[in-house]
N, C-alpha and C positions, 0 to 999 in steps of 0.2 A: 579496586577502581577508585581514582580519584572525584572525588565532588565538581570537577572539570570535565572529567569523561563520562561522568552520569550524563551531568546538565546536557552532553553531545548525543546518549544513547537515547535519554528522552525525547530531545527535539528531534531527533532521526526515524523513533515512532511515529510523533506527531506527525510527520511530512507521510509518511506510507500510510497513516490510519487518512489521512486526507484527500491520498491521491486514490487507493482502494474506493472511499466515498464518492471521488467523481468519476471513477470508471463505472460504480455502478449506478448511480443519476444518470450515465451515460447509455450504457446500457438499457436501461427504461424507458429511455427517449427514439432509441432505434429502431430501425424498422426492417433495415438489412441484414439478411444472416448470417454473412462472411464478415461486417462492420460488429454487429456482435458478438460474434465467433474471437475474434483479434483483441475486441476492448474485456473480453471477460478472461483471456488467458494473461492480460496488461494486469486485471486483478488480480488473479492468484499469481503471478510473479509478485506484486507491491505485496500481499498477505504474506508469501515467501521471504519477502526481505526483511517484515514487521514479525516474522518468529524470530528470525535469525537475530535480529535485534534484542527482542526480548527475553531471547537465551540470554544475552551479554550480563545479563542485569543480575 
C-alpha cells in the first residue's frame, strides 16, 4: 500500500470512528424506540465499515 492510500485508509477511519461517536451521543439523547432502534443499527453498520477499513491496513 502506498503512503497515499494509507493517508486515504486513515482518514476513512477517522470519518466512521466519528460518525459511530455521533450515532451514539445520539442514541443517549433519544427517547424513541423505533429512533433508537434505526440510529443504533446506523452504528454497527459505521463499526462494519471501520473493520472493513482496518483490515486494509
Amino acid at each position: 500500500m502506498s503512503p497515499k492510500e494509507l493517508q486515504y485508509v486513515e482518514d476513512a477511519l477517522g470519518h466512521e470512528q466519528f460518525l459511530k461517536t455521533q450515532c451514539q451521543e445520539a442514541v443517549n439523547q433519544l427517547s424513541d424506540p423505533a429512533l433508537k432502534n434505526c440510529v443504533r443499527q446506523m452504528m454497527a453498520k459505521h463499526q462494519e465499515i471501520f473493520s472493513r477499513f482496518y483490515n486494509l491496513v
